[in-house]
C-alpha positions in Angstrom: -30.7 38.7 -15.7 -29.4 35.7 -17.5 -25.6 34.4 -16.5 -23.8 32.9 -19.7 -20.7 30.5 -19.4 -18.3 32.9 -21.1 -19.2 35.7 -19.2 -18.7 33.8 -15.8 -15.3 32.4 -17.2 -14.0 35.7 -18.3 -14.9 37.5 -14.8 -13.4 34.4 -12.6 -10.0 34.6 -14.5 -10.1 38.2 -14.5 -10.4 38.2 -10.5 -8.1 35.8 -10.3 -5.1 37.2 -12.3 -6.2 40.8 -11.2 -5.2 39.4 -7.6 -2.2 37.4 -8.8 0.2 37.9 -5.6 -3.1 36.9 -3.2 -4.2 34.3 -5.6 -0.9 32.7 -5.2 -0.5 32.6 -1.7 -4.1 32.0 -1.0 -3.3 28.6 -3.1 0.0 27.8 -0.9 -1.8 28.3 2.1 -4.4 26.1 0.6 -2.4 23.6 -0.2 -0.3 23.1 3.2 -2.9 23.5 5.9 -4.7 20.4 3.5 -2.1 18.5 2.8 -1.4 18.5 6.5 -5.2 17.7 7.3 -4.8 15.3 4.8 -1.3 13.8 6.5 -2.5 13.8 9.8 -5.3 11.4 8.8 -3.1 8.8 7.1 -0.6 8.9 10.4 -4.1 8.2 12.3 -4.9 5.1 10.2 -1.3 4.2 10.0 -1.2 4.1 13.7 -4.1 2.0 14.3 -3.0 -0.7 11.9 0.2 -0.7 13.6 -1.8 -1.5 16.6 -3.9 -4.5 15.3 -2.1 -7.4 16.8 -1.9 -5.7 20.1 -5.8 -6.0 20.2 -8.0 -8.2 22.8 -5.6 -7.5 25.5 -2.5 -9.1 23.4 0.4 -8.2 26.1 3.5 -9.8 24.4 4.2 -12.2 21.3 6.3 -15.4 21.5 7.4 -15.6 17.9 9.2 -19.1 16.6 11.9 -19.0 14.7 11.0 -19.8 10.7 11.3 -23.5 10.1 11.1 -24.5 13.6 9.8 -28.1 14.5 6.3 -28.8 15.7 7.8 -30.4 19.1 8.9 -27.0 20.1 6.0 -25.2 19.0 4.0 -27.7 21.1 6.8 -27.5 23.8 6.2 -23.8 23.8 2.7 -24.1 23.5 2.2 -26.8 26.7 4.4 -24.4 29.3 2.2 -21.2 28.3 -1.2 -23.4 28.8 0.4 -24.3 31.6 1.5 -21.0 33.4 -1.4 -19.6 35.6 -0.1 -16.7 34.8 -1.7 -16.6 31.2 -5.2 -16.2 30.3 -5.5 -16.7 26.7 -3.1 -17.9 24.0 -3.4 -17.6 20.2 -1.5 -19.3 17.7 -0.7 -17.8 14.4 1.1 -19.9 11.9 2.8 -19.1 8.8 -0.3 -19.2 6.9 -2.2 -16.8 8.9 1.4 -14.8 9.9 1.9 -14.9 5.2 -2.3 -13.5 4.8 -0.7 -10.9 7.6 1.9 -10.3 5.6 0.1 -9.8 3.1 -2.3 -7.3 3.9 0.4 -5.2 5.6 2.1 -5.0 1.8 -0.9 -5.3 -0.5 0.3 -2.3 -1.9 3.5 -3.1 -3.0 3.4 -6.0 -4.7 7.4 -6.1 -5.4 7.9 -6.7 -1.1 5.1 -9.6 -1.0 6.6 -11.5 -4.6 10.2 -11.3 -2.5 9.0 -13.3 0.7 7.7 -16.6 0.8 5.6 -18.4 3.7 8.2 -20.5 4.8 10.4 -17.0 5.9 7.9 -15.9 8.1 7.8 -16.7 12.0 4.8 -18.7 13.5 3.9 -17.2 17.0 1.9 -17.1 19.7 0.4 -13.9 20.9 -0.2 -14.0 25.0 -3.0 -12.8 26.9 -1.2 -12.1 30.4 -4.2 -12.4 33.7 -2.0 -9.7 35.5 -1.2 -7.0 32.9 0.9 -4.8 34.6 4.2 -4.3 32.8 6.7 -6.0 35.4 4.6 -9.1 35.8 4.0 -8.8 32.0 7.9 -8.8 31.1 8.7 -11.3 33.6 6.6 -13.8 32.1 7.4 -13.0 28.6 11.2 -13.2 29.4 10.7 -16.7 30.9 10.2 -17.9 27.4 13.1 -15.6 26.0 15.7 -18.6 25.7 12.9 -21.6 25.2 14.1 -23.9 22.4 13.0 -22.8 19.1 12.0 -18.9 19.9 13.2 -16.0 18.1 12.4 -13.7 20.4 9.3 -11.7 22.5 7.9 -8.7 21.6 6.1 -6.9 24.1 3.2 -4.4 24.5 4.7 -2.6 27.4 4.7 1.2 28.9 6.9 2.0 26.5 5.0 1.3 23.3 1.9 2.4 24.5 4.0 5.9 25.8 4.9 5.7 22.0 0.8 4.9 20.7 -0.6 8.2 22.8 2.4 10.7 21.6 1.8 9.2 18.2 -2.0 10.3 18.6 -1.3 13.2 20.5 1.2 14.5 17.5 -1.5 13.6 15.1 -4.2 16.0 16.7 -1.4 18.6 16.9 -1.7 18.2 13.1 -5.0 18.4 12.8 -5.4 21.6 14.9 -3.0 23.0 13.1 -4.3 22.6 9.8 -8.1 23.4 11.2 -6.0 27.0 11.6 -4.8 27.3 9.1 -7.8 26.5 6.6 -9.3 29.4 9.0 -6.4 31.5 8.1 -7.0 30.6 4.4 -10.8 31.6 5.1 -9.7 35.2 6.2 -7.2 35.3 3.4 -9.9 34.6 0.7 -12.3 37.2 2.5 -9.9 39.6 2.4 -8.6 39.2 -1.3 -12.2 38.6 -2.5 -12.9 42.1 -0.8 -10.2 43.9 -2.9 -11.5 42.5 -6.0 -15.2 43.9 -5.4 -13.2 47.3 -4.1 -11.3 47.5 -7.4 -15.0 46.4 -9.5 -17.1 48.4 -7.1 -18.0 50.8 -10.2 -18.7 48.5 -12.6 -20.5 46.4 -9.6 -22.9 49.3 -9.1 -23.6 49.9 -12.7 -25.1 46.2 -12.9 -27.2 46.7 -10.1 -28.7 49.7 -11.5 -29.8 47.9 -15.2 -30.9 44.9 -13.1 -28.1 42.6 -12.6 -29.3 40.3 -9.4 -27.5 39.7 -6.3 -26.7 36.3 -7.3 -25.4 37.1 -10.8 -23.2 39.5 -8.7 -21.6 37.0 -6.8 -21.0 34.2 -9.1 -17.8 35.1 -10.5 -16.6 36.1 -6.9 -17.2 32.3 -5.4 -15.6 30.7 -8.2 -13.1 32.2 -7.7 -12.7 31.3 -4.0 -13.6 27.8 -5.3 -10.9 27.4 -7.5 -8.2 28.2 -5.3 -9.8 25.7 -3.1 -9.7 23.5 -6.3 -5.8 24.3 -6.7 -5.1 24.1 -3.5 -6.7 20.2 -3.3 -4.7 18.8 -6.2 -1.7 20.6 -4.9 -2.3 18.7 -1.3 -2.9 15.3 -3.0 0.3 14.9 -4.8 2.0 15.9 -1.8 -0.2 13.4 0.1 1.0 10.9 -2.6 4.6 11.8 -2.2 4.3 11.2 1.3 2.9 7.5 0.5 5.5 6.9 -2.1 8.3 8.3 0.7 7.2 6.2 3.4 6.7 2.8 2.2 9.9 3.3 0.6 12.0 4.2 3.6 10.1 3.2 6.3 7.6 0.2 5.7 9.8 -2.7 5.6 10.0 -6.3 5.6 10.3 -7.0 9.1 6.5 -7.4 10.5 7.7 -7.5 13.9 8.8 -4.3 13.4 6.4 -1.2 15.2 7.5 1.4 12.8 7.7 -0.9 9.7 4.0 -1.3 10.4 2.6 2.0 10.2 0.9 1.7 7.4 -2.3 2.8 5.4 -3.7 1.6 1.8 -4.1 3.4 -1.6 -8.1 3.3 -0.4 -7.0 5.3 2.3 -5.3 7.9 0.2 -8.3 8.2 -1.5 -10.9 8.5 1.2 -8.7 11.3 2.7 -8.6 12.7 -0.8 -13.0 12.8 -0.6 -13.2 14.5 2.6 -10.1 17.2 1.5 -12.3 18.4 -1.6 -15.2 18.9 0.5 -13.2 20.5 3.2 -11.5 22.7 0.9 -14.7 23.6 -1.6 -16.8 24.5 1.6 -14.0 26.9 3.0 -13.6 28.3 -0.5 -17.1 28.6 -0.9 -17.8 30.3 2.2 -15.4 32.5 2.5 -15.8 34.3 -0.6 -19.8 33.9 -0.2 -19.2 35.9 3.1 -16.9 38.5 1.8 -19.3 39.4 -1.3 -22.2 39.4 1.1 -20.8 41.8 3.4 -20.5 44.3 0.5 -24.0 43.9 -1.0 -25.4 44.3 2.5 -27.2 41.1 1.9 
């Protein structure tokens, strides 16, 4: 039996408004277990970039104060090439400390037009031989009150404390929306269910002139697929919201700041985006595929 558009239109927006009370909070649910999928994800890649310049075994950071002299930096420089306590040292000027900058704040180009190079600390970030954390601060707080340094920043317990309850609340996130997208499943199933109940004689009359399975169950996986639909954009302006609300309150000028550089990019936003409408169009799809299968014993 042929399908045409209008037909398929007409029964999806018939199921749908015949339902509304389910429809709606089949759609809410939608929408909060993916935007906090979605959420979760950005905090993920917000967390690792906060964690770049602690890469390579980086254990504390000597940063300069802006402006300061090369004699001090080389001053600096000499006792920790000199300490046997250090096993690599790498010097970031303000060039490389401005690109930094930069790509920390690429997308808000109002925060990178307000700072110039010259406002930004030169440092050096410290490879310790010993790592453990009392070693670690003693030999960072030895160059504390050196002549030119604006302070050290260390990598210590604490922080890294701070990196795994970061992660550890991200995949508290993501478990929680993976249930809740289940719950979402079951709530399509069942609302998808009441809809073939309340069709059920109209279902049977197509079967007898002919009507296939398929042209059945058309109307019945839209539907699912456009609260999954709904439920998407719904997630995604939250998920931009939450972009907009962070780098406005918490991303902030001071890079040596952890919290100031928990960040992630507009391309981020949008790959999270990608993977939320195929999330959301496969539980969509499934769970009203399931639901209309059960019924036609197929």
């Amino acid at each position: 039996m042929a399908m045409r558009l209008d037909y398929v239109v007409r029964e999806t927006s018939n199921n749908l408004l015949r339902n509304l009370l389910l429809t709606v909070t089949s759609i809410i649910t939608f929408g909060v277990s993916l935007g906090i999928l979605g959420g979760a994800l950005l905090f993920v890649a917000g967390v690792d970039h906060a964690f770049e310049r602690w890469k390579d075994g980086v254990e504390f950071i000597v940063y300069m104060q802006p402006g300061a002299d090369q004699e001090k930096i080389d001053q600096v420089k000499g006792k920790l090439a000199a300490s046997p306590q250090v096993s690599d040292i790498k010097f970031v000027d303000t060039g490389a400390t401005f690109k930094e900058f930069q790509q920390l704040f690429r997308d808000d180009p109002d925060i990178v037009a307000s700072v110039k190079p010259q406002d930004l600390p030169q440092s050096f970030r410290v490879t310790p031989t010993n790592p453990q954390s009392n070693v670690v601060s003693e030999l960072g707080q030895s160059f504390q009150n050196e002549p030119g340094v604006y302070k050290v920043e260390f990598a210590l317990d604490a922080v890294k404390q701070m990196e795994r309850f970061l992660k550890n609340l991200s995949t508290f996130f993501i478990v929680l929306a993976v249930v809740l997208l289940m719950a979402t499943a079951l709530l399509i199933v069942f609302m998808i269910q009441t809809a073939v109940f309340a069709r059920r004689r109209e279902i049977e009359v197509q079967r007898l002139v002919g009507a296939t399975n398929w042209f059945i169950r058309i109307p019945f996986i839209l539907e699912g697929v456009v609260h999954a639909i709904i439920g998407w954009a719904a997630a995604t302006a939250g998920l931009w919201g939450l972009t907009w609300v962070w780098r406005t309150n918490f991303v902030n000028k001071d890079v040596q700041s952890f919290f100031g550089a928990i960040w992630w990019t507009d391309f981020n936003v949008l790959v999270v985006m990608g993977l939320l409408i195929v999330v959301a169009l496969v539980v969509g799809a499934i769970g009203s595929t399931l639901s209309v299968s059960w019924y036609l014993k197929t």
